[in-house]
Backbone as numpy.savetxt, mean C-alpha at the origin, in Angstrom:
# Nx Ny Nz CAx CAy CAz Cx Cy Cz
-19.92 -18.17 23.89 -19.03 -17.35 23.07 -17.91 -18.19 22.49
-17.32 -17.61 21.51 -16.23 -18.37 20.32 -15.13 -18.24 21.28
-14.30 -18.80 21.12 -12.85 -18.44 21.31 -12.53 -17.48 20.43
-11.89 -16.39 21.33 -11.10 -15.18 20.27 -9.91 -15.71 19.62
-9.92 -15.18 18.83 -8.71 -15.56 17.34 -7.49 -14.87 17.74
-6.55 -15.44 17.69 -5.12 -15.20 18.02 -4.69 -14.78 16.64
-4.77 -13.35 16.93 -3.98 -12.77 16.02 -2.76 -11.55 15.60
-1.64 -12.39 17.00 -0.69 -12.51 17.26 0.38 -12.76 16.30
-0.18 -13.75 15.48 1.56 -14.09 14.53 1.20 -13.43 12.75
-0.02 -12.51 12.96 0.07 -12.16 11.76 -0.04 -10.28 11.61
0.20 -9.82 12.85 0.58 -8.30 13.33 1.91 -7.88 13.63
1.91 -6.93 13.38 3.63 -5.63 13.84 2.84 -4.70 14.72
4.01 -4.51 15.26 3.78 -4.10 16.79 3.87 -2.57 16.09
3.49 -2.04 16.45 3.82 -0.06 16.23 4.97 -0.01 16.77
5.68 0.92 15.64 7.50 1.45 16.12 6.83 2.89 16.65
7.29 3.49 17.88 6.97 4.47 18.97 7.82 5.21 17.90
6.90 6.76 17.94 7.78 7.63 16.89 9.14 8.53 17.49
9.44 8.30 18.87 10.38 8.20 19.90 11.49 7.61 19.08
11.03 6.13 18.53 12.35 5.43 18.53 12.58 5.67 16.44
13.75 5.82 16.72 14.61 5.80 15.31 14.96 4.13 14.78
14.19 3.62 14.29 13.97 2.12 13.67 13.13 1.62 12.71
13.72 0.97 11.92 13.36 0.34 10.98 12.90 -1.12 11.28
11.65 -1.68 10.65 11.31 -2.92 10.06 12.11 -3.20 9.48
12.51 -4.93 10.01 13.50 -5.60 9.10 12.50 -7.40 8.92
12.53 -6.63 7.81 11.28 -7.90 7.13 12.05 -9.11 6.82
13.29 -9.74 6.64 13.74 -10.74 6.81 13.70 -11.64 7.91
13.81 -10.43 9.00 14.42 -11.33 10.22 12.53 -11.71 10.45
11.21 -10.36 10.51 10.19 -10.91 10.82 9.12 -11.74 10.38
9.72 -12.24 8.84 8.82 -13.46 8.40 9.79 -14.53 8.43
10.98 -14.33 8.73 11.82 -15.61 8.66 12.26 -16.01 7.38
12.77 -15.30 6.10 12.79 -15.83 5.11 13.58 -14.05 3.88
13.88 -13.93 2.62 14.46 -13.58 2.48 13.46 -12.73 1.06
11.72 -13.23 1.29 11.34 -13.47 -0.11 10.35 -12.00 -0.47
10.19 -11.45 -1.29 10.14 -10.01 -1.92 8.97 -9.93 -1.28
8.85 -7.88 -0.84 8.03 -7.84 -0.06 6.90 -6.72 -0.67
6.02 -6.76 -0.40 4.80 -6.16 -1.31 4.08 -5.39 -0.34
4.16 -3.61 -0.40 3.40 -3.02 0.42 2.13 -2.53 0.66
1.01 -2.37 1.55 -0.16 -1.63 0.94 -0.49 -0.53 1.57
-1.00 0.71 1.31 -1.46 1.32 2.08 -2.80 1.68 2.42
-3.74 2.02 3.50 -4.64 2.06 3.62 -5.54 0.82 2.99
-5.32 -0.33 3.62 -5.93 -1.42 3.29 -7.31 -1.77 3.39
-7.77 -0.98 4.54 -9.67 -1.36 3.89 -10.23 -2.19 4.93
-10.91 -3.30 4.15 -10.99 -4.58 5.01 -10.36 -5.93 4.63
-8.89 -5.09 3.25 -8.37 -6.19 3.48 -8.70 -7.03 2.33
-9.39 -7.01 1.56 -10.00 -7.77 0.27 -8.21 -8.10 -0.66
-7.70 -6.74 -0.93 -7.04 -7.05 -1.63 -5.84 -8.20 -0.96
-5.30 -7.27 0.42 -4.25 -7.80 0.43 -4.15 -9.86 1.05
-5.48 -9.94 1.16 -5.58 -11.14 2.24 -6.10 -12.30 0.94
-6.02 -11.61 -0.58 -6.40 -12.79 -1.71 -4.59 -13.18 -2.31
-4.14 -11.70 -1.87 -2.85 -11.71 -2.65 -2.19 -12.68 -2.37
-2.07 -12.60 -0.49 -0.87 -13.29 -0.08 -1.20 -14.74 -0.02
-2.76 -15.20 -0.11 -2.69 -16.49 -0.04 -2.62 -17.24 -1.75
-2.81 -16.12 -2.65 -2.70 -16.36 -4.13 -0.90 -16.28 -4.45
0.02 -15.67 -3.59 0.99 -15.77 -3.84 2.00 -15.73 -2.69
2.11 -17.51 -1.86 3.12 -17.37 -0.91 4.29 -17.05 -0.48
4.59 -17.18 -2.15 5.88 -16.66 -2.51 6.52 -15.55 -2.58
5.53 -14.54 -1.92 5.92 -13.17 -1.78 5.63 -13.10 -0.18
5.80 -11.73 0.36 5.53 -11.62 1.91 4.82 -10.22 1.68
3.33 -10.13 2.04 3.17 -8.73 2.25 2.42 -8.58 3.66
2.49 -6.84 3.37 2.44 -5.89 4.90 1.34 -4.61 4.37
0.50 -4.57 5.60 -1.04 -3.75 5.06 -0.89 -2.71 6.60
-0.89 -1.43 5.99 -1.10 -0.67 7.12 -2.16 0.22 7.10
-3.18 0.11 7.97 -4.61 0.64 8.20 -4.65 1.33 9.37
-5.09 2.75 9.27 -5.35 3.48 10.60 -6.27 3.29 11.35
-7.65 2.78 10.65 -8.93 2.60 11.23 -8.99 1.15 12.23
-9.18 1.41 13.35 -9.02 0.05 14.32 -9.89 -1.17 13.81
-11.09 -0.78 13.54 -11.88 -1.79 13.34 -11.36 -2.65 11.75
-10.92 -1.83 10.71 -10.75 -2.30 9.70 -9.20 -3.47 10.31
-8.64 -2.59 10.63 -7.14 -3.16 11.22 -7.69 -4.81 11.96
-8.37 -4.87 12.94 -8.50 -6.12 13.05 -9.17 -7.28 12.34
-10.03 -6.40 11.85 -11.25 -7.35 11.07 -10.00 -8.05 10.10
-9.32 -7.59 9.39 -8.29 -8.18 8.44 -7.14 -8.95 9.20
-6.75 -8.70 10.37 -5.91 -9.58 11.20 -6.67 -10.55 12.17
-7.70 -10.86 11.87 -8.64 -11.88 12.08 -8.84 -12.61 11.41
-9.22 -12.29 9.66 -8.72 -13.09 8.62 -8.17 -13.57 8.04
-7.08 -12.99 8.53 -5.75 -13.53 7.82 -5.19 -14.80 8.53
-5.35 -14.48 10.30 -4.79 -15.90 11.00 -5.86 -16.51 10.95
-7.46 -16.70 10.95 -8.33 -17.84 10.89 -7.31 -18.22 9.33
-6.77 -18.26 8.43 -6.57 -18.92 6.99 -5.44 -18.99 7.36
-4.44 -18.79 8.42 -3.10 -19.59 8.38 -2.12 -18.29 7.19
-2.42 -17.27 7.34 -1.35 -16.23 6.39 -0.35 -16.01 6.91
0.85 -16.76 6.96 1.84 -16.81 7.85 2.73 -15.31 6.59
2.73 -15.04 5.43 2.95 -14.55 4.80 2.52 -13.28 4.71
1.67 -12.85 5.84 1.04 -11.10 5.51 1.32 -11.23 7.67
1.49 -9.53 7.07 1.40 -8.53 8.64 0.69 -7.27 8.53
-0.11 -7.17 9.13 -0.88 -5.63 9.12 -0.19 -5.14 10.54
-0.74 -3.58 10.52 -0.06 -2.40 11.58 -1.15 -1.49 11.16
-1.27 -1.26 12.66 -2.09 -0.13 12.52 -1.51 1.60 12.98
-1.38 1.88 11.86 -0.95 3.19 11.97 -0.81 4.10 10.99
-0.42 5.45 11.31 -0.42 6.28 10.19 0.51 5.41 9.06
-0.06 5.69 7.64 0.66 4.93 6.69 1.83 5.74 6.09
1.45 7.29 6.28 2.73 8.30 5.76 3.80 8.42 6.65
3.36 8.08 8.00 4.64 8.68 9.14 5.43 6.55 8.88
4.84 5.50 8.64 5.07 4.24 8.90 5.92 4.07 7.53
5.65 4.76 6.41 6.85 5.40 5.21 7.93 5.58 5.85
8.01 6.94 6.13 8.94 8.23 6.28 9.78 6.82 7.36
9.29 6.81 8.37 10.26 6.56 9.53 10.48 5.15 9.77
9.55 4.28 9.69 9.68 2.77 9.74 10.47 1.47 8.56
10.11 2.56 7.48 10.17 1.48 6.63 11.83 1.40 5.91
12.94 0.44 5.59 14.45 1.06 5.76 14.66 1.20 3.84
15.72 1.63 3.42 15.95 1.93 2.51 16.03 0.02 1.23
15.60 0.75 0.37 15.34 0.05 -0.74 15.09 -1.68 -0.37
13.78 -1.85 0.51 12.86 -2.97 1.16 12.24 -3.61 0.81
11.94 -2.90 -0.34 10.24 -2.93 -1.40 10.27 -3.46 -2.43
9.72 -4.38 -2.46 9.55 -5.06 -4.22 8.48 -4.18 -5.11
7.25 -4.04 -4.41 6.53 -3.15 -4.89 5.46 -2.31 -4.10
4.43 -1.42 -4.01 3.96 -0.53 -3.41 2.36 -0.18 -4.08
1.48 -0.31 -2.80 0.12 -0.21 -3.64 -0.42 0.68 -3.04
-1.36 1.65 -3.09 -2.03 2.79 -2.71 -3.49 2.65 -3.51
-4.12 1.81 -3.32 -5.86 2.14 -3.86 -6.87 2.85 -3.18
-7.48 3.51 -3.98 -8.38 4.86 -3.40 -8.51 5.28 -2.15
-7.04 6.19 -1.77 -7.04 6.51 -0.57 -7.91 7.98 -0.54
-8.07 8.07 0.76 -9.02 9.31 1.09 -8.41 10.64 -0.32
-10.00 10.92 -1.12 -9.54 12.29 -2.18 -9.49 13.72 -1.53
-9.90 13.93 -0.48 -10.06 14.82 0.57 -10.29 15.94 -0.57
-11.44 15.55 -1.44 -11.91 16.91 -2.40 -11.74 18.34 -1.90
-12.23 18.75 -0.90 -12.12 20.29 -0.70 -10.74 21.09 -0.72
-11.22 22.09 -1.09 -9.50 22.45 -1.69 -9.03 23.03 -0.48
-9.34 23.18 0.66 -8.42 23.54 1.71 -8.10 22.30 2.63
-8.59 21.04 2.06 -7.80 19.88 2.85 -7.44 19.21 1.84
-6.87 19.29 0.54 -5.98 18.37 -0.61 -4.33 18.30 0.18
-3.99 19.20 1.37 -2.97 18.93 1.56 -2.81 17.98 2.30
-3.82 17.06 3.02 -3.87 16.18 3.50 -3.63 14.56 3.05
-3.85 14.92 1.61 -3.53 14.19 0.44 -2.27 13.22 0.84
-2.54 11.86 0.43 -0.96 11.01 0.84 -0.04 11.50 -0.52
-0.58 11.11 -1.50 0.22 11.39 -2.92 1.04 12.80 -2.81
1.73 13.19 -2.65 2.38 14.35 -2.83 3.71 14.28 -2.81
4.86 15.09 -3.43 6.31 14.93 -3.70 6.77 14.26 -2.48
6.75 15.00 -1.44 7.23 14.07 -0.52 7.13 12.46 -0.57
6.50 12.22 -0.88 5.71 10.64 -0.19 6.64 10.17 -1.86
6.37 10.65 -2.69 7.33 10.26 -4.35 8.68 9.88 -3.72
8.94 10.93 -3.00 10.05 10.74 -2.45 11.02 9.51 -1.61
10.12 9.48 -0.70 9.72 8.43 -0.04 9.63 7.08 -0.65
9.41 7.22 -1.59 8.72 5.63 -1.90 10.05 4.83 -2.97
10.78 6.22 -3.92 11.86 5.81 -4.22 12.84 5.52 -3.00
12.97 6.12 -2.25 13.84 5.26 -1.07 13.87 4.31 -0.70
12.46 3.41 -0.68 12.42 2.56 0.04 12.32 1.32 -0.87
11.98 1.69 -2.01 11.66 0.44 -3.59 13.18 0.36 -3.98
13.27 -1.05 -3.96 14.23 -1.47 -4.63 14.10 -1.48 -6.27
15.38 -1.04 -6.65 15.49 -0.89 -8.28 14.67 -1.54 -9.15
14.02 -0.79 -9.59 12.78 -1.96 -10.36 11.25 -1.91 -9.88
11.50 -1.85 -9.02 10.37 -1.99 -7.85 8.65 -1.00 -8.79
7.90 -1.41 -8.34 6.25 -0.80 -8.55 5.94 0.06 -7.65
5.32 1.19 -8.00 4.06 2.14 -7.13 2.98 1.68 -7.93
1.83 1.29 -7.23 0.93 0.90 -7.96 -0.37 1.86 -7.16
-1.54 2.73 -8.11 -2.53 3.37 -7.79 -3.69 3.05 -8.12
-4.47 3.55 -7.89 -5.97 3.48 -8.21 -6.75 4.81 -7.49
-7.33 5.44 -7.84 -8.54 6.25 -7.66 -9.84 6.09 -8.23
-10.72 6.82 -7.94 -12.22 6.77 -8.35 -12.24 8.68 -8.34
-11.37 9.24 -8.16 -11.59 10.84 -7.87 -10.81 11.78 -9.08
-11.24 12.15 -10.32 -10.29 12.34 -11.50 -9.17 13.25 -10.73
-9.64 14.43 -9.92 -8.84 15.47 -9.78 -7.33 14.48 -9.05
-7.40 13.84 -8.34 -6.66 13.20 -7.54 -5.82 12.54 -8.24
-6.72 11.87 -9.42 -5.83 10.88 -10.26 -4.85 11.66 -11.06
-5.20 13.08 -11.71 -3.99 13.74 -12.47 -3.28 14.50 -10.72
-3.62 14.53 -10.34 -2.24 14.78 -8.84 -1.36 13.61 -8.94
-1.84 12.28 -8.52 -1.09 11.02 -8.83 -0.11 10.92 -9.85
-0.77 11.25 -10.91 0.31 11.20 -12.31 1.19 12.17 -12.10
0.49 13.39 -11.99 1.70 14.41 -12.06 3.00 14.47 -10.92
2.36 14.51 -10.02 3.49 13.83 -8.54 4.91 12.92 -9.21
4.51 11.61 -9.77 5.36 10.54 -9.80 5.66 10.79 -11.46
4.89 11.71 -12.50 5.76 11.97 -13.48 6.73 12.86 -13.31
6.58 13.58 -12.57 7.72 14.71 -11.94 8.21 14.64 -10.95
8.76 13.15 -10.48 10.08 12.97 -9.75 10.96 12.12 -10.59
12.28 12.50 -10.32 13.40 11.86 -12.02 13.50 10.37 -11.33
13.32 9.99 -10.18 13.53 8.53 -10.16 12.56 7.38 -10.92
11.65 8.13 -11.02 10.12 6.82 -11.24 10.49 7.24 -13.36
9.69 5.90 -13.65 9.03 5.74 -15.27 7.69 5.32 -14.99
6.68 6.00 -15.78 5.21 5.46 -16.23 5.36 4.19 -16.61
5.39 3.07 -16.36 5.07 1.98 -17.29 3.26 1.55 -17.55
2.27 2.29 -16.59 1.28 2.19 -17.04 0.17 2.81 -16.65
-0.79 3.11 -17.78 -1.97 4.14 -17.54 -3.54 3.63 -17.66
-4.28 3.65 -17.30 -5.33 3.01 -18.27 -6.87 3.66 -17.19
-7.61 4.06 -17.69 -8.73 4.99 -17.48 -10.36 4.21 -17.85
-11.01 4.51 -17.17 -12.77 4.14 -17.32 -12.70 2.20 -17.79
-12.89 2.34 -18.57 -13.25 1.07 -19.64 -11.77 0.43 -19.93
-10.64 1.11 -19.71 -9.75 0.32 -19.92 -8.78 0.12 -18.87
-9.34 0.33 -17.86 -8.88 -0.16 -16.23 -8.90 -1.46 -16.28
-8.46 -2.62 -15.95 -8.78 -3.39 -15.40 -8.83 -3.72 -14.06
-9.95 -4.63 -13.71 -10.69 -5.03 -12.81 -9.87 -5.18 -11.54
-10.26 -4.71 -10.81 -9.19 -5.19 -9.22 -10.83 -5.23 -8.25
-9.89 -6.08 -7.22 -10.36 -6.92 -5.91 -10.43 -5.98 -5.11
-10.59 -4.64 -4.82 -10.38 -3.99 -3.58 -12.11 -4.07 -3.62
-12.62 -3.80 -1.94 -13.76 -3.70 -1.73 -14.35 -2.17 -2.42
-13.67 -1.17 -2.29 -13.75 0.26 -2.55 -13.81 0.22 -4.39
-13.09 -0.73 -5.18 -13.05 -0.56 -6.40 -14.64 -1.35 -6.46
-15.01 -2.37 -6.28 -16.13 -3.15 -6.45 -17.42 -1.90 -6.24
-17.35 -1.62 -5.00 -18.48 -0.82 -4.90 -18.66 0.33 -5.83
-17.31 1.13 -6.31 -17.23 2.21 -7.23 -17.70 2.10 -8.42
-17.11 0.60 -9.00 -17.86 -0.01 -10.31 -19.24 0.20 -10.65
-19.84 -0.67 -9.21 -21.23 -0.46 -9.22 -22.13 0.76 -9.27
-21.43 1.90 -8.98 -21.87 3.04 -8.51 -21.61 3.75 -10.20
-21.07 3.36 -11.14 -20.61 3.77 -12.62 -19.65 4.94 -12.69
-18.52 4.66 -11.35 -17.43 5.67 -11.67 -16.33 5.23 -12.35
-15.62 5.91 -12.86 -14.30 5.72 -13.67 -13.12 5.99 -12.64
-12.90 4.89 -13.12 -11.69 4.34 -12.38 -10.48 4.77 -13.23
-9.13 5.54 -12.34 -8.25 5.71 -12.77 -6.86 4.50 -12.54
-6.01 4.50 -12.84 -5.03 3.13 -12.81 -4.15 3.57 -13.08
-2.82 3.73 -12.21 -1.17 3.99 -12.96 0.14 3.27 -12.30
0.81 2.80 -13.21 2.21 2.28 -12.05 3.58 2.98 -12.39
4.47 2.86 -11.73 5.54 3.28 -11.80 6.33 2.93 -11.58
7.62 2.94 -12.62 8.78 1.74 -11.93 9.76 2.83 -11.45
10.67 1.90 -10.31 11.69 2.88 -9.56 13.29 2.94 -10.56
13.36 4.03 -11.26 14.45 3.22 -11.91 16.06 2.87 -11.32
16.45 2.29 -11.97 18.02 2.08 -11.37 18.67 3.19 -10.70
19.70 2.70 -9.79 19.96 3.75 -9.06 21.04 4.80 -9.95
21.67 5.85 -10.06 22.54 6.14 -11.03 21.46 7.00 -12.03
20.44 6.23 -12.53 20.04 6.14 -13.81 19.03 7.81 -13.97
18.59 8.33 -12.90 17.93 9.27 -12.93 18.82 10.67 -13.84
């Protein structure tokens, strides 16, 4: 058998929902440099090209599913990603309670669960609350960045973050004029000939709403 992979210096420990605390991402990468969030990361495709395509940022991937959760904190320390941390945990309660006010350079959410049936859409991450949420924690300027493969979901998405006064659309783009992303979930969707939805949102200045 291999030696198991120490993947120790590229994980966060779960904050106990007991304790009232915030991640302080300076003190835990050692450095001061903009931080890029994901949610429901997968196996990791996206966030484990990002951070070694851009050291110069620090990002953090939070996945509920155990197996996905390690498989990506396995990859990340076999390649030396001293620059990414995954956590495994709920990604809405690791919002709300973990994450401290205006932290965020920017914020990614790709095709999280559409929970189609209409008596579990409330299960939905996208919803005012979480809009809410996300201006708190994005610094001025800052990105929400989406993706779906589920139309109904995708006008929830829009409508959510067009109707909170903090965020601006800066971008939309649908089927054929999506461009291409790295997530494992977008690749397979491609193949499958769904239309892909795409939107971002900037946080605007504080005051400015």
């Amino acid at each position: 058998m291999g030696v198991p992979t120490d993947i120790s210096p590229v994980i966060l420990e779960q904050i106990p929902p007991t304790q009232d605390r915030r991640f302080e991402f300076a003190e835990l990468f050692g450095n001061d440099n903009p931080v890029e969030l994901e949610l429901g990361i997968g196996k990791g495709r996206f966030l484990i090209l990002s951070a070694a395509d851009h050291p110069e940022r620090n990002w953090v991937g939070v996945e509920w599913a155990s197996r996905y959760y390690r498989l990506v904190a396995e990859r990340a320390a076999k390649r030396g990603l001293l620059n990414l941390r995954v956590l495994r945990d709920d990604a809405a309660r690791v919002v709300r309670d973990n994450i401290a006010n205006e932290s965020i350079d920017a914020l990614h959410v790709y095709f999280p669960d559409p929970w189609p049936k209409d008596r579990h859409k409330k299960r939905r991450l996208i919803q005012a609350p979480f809009a809410r949420e996300a201006s708190r924690i994005l610094k001025p300027g800052g990105l929400v960045k989406l993706a779906t493969d589920h139309e109904d979901y995708a006008v929830q998405m829009e409508s959510v973050f067009q109707a909170d006064p903090d965020f601006e659309q800066t971008f939309r783009a649908v089927g054929d004029d999506a461009p291409e992303g790295v997530t494992n979930w977008e690749i397979k969707f491609r193949r499958e000939g769904r239309v892909i939805h795409k939107f971002a949102f900037a946080r605007k200045p504080r005051g400015s709403a």
